[in-house]
C-alpha positions as CSV (number, residue, x, y, z in Angstrom):
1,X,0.0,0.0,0.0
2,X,1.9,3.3,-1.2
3,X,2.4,5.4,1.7
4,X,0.9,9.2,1.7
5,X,3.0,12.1,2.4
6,X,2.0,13.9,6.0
7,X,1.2,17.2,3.6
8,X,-1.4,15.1,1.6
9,X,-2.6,13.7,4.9
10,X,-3.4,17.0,6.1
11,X,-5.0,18.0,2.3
12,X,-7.3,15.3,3.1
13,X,-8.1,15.7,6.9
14,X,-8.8,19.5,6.3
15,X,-11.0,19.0,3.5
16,X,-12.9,16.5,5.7
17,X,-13.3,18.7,8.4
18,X,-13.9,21.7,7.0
19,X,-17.1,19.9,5.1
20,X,-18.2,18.9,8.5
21,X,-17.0,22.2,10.6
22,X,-20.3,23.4,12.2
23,X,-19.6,27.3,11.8
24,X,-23.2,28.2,13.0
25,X,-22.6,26.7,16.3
26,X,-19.2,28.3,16.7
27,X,-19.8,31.8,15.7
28,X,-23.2,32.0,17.6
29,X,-21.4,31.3,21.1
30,X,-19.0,34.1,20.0
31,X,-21.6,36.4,18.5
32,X,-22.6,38.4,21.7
33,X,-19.4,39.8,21.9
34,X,-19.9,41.0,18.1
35,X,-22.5,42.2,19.1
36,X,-20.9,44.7,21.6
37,X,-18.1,45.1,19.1
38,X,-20.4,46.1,17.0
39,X,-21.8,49.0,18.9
40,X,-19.0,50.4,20.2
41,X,-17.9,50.8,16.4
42,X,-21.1,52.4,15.6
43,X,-21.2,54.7,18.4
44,X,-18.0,55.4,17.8
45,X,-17.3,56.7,14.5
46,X,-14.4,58.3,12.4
47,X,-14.0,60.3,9.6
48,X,-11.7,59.1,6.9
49,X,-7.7,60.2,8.2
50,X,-9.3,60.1,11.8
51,X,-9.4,56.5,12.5
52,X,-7.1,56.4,15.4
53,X,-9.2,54.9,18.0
54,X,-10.4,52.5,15.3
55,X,-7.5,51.3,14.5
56,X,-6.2,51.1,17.9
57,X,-9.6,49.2,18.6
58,X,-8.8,46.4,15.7
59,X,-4.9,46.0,16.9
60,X,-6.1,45.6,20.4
61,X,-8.8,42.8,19.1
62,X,-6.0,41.5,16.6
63,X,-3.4,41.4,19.4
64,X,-5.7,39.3,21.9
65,X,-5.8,36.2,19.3
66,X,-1.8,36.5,18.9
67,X,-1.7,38.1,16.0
68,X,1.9,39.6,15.5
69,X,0.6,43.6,15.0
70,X,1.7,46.9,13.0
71,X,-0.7,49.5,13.3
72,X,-0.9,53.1,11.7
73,X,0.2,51.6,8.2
74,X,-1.1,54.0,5.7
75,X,-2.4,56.3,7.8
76,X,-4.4,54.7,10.8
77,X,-4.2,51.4,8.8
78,X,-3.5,48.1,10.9
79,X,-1.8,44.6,9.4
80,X,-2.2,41.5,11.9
81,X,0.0,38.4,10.7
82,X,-1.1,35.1,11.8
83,X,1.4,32.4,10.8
84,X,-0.1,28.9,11.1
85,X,2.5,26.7,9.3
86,X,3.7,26.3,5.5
87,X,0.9,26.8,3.2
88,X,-1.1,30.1,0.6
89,X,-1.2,33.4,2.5
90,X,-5.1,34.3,2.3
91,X,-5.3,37.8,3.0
92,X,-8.8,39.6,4.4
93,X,-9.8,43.5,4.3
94,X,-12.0,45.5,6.1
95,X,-12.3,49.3,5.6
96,X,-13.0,51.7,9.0
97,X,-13.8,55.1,8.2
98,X,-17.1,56.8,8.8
99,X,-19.5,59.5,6.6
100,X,-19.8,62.7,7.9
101,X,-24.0,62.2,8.5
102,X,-25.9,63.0,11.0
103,X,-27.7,59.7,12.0
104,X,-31.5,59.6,11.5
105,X,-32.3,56.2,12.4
106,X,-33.8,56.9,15.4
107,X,-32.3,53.8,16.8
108,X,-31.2,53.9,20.5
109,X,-27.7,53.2,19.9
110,X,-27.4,55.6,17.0
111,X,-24.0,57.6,16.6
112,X,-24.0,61.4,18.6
113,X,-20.8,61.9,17.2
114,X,-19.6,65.5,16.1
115,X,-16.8,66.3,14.6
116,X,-14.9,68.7,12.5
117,X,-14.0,67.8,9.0
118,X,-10.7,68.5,6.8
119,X,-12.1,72.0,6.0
120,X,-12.9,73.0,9.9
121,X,-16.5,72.7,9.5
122,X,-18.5,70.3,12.3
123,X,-20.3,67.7,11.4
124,X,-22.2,64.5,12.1
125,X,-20.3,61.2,11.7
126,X,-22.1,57.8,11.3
127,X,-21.1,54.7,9.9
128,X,-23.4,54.9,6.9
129,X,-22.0,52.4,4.5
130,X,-22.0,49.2,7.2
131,X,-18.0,49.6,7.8
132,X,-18.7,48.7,11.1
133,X,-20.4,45.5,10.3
134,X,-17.3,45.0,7.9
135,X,-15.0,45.4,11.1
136,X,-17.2,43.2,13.4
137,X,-17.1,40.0,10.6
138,X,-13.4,41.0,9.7
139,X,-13.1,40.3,13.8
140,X,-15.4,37.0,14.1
141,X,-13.6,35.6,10.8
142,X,-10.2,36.0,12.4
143,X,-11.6,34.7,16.1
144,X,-12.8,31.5,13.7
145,X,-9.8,31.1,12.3
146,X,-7.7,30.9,15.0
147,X,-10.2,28.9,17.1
148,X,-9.9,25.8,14.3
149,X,-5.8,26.5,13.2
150,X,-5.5,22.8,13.8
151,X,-7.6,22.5,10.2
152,X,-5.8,24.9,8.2
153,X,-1.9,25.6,7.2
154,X,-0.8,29.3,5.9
155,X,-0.4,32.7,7.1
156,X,-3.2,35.0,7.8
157,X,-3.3,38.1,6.9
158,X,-6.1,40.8,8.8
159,X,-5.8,44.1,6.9
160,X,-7.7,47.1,8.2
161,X,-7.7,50.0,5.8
162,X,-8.2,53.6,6.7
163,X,-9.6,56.0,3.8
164,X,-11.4,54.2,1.6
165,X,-14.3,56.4,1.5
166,X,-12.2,59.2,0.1
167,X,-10.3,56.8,-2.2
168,X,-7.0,57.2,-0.3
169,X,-6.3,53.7,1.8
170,X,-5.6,51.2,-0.1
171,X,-3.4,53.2,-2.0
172,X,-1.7,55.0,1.2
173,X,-1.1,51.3,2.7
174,X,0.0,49.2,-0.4
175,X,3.0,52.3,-1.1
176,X,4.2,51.8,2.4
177,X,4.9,48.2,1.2
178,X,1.8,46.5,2.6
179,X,2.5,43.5,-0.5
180,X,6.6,43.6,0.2
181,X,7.1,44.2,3.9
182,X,4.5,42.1,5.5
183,X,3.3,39.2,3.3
184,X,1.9,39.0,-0.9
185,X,-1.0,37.0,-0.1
186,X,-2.3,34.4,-3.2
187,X,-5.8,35.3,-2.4
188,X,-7.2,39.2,-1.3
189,X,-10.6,38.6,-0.1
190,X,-13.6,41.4,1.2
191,X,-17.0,41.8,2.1
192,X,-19.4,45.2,1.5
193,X,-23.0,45.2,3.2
194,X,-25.7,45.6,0.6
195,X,-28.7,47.9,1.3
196,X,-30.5,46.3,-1.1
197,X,-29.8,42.7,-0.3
198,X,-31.7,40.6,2.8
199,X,-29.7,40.1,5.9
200,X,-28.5,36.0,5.9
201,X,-27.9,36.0,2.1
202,X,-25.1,36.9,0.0
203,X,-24.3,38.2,-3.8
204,X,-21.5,37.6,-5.9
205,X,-20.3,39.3,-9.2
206,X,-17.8,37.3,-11.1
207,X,-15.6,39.7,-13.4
208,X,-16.5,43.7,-12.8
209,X,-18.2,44.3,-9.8
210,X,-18.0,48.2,-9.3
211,X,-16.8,51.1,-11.4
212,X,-13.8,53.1,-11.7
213,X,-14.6,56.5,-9.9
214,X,-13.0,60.5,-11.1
215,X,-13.9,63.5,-9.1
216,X,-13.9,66.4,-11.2
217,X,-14.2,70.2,-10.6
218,X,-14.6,72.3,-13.1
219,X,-14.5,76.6,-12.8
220,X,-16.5,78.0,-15.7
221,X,-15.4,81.8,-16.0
222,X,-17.2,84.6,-17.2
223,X,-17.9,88.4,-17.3
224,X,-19.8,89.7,-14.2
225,X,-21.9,92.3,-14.0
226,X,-25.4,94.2,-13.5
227,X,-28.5,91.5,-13.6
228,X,-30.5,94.5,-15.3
229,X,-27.4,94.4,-18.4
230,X,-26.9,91.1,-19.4
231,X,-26.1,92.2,-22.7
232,X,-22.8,93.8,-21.0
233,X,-21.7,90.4,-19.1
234,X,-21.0,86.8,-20.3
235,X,-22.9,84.9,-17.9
236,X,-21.3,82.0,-16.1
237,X,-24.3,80.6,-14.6
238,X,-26.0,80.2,-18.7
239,X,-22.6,79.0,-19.6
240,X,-22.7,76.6,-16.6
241,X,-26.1,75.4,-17.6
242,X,-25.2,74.7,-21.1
243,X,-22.3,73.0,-20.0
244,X,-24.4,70.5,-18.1
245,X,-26.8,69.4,-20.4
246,X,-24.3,69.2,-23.0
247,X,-22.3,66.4,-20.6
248,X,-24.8,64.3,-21.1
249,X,-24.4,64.2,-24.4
250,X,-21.2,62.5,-24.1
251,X,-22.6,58.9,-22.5
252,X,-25.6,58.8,-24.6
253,X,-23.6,59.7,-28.1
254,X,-19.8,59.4,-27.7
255,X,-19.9,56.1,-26.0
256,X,-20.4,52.7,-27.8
257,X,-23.8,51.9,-25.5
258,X,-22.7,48.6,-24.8
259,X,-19.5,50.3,-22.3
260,X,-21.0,51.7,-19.0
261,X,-20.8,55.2,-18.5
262,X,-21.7,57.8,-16.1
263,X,-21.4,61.2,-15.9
264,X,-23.2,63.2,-13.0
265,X,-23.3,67.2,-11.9
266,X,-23.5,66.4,-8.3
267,X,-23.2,70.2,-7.3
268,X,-23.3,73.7,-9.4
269,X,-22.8,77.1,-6.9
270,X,-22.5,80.7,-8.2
271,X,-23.7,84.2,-7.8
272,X,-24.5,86.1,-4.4
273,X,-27.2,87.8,-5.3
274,X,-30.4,88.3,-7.5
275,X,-29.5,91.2,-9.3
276,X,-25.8,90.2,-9.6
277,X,-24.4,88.1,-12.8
278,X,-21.1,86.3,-11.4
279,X,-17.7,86.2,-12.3
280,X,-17.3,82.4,-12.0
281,X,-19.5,79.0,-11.3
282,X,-18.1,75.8,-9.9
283,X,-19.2,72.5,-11.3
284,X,-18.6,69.3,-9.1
285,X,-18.6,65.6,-10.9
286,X,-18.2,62.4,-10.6
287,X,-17.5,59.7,-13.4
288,X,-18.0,55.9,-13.3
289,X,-16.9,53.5,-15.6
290,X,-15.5,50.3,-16.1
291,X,-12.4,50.3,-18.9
292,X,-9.7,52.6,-18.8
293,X,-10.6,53.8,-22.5
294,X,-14.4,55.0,-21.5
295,X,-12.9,56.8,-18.6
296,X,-10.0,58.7,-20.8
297,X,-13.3,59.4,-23.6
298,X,-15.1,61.0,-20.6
299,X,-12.2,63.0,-19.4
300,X,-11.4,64.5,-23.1
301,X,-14.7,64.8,-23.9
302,X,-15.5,67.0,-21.2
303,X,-12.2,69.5,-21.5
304,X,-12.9,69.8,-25.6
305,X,-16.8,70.6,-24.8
306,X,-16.5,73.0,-22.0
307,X,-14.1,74.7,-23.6
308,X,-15.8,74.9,-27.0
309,X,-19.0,76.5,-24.7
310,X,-16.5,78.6,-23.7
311,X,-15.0,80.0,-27.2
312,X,-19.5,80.0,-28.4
313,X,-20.0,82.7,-25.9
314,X,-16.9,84.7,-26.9
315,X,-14.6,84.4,-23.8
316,X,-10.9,85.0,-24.4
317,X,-8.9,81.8,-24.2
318,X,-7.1,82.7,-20.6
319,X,-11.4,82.7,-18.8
320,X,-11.5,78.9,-20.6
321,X,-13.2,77.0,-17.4
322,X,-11.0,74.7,-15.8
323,X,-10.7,71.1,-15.4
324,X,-9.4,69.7,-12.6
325,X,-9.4,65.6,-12.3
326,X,-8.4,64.4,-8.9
327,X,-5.9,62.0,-9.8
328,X,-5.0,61.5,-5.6
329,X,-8.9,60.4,-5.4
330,X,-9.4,58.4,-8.5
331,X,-10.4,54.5,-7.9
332,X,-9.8,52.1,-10.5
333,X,-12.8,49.5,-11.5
334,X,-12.9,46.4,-9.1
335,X,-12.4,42.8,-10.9
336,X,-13.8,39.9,-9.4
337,X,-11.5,36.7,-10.4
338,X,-13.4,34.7,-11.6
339,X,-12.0,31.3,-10.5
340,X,-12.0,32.9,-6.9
341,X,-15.1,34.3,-7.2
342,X,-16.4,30.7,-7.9
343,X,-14.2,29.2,-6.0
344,X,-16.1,31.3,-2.8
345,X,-19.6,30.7,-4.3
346,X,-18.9,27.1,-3.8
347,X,-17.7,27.5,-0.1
348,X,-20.6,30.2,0.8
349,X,-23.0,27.9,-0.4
350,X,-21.9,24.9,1.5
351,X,-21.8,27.2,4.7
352,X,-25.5,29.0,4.3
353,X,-27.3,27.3,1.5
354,X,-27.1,27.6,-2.1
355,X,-30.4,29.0,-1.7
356,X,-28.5,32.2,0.4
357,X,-26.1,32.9,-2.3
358,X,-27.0,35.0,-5.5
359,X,-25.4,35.8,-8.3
360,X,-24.9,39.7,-8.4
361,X,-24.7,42.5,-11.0
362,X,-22.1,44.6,-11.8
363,X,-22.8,48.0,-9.9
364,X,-21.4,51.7,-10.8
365,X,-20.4,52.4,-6.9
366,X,-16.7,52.7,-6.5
367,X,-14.8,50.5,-3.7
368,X,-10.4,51.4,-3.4
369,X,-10.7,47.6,-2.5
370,X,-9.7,46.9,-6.7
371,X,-6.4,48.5,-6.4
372,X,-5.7,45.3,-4.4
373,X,-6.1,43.5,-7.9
374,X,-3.8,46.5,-9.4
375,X,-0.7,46.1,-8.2
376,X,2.8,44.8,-9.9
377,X,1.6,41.2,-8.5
378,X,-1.7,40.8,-10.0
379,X,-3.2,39.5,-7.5
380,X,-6.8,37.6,-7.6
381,X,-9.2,39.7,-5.2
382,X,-13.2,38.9,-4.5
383,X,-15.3,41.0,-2.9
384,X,-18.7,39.7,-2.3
385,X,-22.0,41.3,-1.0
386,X,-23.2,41.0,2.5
387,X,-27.2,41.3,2.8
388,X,-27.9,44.1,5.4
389,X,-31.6,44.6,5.3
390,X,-34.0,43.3,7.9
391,X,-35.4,40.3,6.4
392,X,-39.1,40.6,6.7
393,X,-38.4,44.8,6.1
394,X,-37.4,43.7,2.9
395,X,-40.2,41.5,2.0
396,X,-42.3,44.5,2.8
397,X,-40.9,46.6,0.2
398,X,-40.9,44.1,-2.5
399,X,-44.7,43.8,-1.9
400,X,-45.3,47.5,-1.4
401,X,-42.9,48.7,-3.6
402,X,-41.5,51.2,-1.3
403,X,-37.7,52.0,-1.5
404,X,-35.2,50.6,1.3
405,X,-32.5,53.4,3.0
406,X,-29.4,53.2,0.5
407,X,-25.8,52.8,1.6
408,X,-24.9,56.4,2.5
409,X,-27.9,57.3,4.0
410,X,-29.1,59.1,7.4
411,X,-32.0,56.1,7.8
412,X,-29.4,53.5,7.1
413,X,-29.8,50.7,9.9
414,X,-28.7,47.0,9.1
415,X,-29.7,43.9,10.7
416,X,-26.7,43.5,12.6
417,X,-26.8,40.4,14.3
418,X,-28.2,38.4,11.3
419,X,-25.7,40.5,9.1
420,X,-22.6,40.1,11.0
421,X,-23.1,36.0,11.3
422,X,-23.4,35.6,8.1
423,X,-20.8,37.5,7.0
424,X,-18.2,35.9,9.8
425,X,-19.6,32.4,8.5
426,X,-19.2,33.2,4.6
427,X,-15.9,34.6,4.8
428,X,-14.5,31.7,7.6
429,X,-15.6,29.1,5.3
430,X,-13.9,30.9,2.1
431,X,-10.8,31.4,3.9
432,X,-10.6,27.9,5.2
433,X,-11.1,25.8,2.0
434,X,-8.6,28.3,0.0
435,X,-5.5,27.2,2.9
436,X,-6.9,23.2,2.4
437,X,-6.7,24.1,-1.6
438,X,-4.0,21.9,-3.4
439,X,-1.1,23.9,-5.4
């Protein structure tokens, strides 16, 4: 009888146990310390470049399940290395800022918090697109793994990035040498609470999942003057208006229709006064697509047309508006692998029921989480959706056709307990069978 090698041994005995592994059991005797975890995160928000209690929070947690810690990576950013013997260094990412919202959930544990943002002005923080939940299963998932490192072989790697709301983390942390210093994992995994998804199931996109994102400002010059003489003036606020109708020309006829595009005037302020024709209006955008080549037509396009609005109205070259494309804030598109994104299906499904995992859509949000997958490595990253809603608040506004609180939203209050289970559950069982996967 041949002999099997100790390594194939432990192939076999991981796979066995890992199909057997009763996950529900485990994380429900740990889950009323998420819960409190959980709470103090949401009462206890930060803005993006804030996070220092945060991340001192997540070391602390990291550092209790002997987890060798640096903290204030990237900013407030925290890496926790967990080596468990030779075998695939899975990686795991939570993101920890807050929104500066005022919370309007009315719920009794809702966020008081008041701050003052990078411009000085105060405002209300709140953790409006579920980072907390993110934190709290990013926490569970490494208490699981640690629990059961008899069934698994590898290094763990807990990564908890600062910024991402503003684009700025994942960047900040993978140029202080988050890939060379600590560990370049062979599998980048994530999770993002859906607002639109029931708490207990999941969705994941194979391929393109969200967009790339561009902020862009534009200053749209012009010839001020008496509101009673516009004949003397070139008005900035008409020009303004003409250049916002006229980008949306640019999607709808400059874009093969089968490319996803978006281009959106999310703010237009001028003037002071009634009677007053300005000097200058400011245009705020943001872009979404999905190729590099849609997002280089958007950018031209919208130089060459609000310049040529310009040059109609008979402004001298040196008032042509400017645009200004915040390269420091610009997010590429996140991929899905494919064969990990299966891969993770397969082991979600196993763990909750195939019935609790859907297949989901490509969205035109923006998540720094892809520039993971961007790096001189080229690494496979998945990051799947985590159902947030209240199950039967859901079913209510299917029948009633009423529309749920979105991500980013003062009324935004997820199922946390339901939420935070399945999300340490999904991610523990991905993790697991990618250390027990042959090489």
């Amino acid at each position: 009888m041949k002999i099997l090698s100790s390594s194939l041994l432990f192939l076999l005995a991981s796979h066995a146990y890992a199909s057997t592994l009763d996950l529900s059991h485990s994380v429900a005797k740990r889950l009323p310390d998420l819960e409190s975890l959980y709470l103090h995160l949401h009462q206890n928000p930060e803005l993006s470049y804030q996070e220092q209690q945060t991340g001192k929070r997540l070391a602390t947690e990291l550092r209790a399940l002997n987890f060798s810690v640096t903290d204030e990576v990237g900013g407030f950013g925290v890496v926790g290395i967990f080596k468990n013997g030779a075998g695939p260094t899975v990686m795991i990412r939570a993101d920890t800022d807050g929104l500066p919202i005022i919370e309007q959930t009315g719920k009794p544990y809702a966020s008081t918090v008041r701050t003052l943002d990078a411009h000085n002005n105060k405002v209300g923080v709140m953790h409006g697109c579920g980072h907390d939940i993110h934190m709290t299963s990013f926490i569970g998932t490494a208490q699981q793994l640690v629990q059961h490192k008899s069934h698994w072989q590898g290094t763990l790697m807990m990564v908890a990035q600062p910024a991402e709301e503003v684009g700025g983390g994942a960047k900040a942390m993978i140029k202080e040498g988050l890939f060379d210093t600590f560990a370049t994992p062979d599998h980048v995994l994530g999770l993002h609470v859906s607002a639109s998804l029931p708490a207990g199931k999941v969705a994941i996109a194979p391929g393109y999942a969200l967009a790339n994102v561009d902020s862009v400002d534009i200053t749209v010059k012009g010839k001020g003057g008496h509101g009673a003489y516009p004949h003397t003036t070139i008005d900035p606020v008409v020009l303004a208006s003409r250049i916002v109708l006229a980008l949306q020309t640019v999607t709808s006829r400059e874009i093969t229709p089968l490319e996803p595009s978006v281009i959106t005037v999310g703010s237009i302020h001028g003037g002071s006064k009634h009677n007053i024709i300005s000097n200058e209006v400011k245009l705020q955008l943001t872009l979404r697509s999905y190729s590099p080549k849609v997002r280089a037509l958007q950018i031209a396009a919208i130089k060459r047309i609000t310049k040529g609005i310009a040059m109609s109205a008979g402004l001298p070259e040196q008032l042509a508006p400017e645009v200004f494309v915040h390269e420091d804030e610009t997010i590429p598109s996140t991929y899905n692998d494919p064969a990990l994104a299966l891969a993770m299906t397969k082991s979600i499904k196993q763990e909750i029921g195939a019935d609790n995992v859907v297949k989901a859509e490509p969205v035109m949000a923006g998540e720094d989480f892809g520039m993971y997958g961007r790096t001189e490595h080229q690494l496979p990253i998945t990051i799947f959706w985590l159902g947030g809603v209240e199950p039967n608040k859901y079913q209510e506004s299917v029948k009633q056709g009423l529309t749920l609180p979105s991500l980013h939203s003062s009324k935004f209050a997820p199922d946390y307990p339901l939420a935070i289970s399945t999300g340490v559950r999904a991610m523990t069982s991905s993790a697991l069978d990618l250390f027990n996967k042959a090489h």
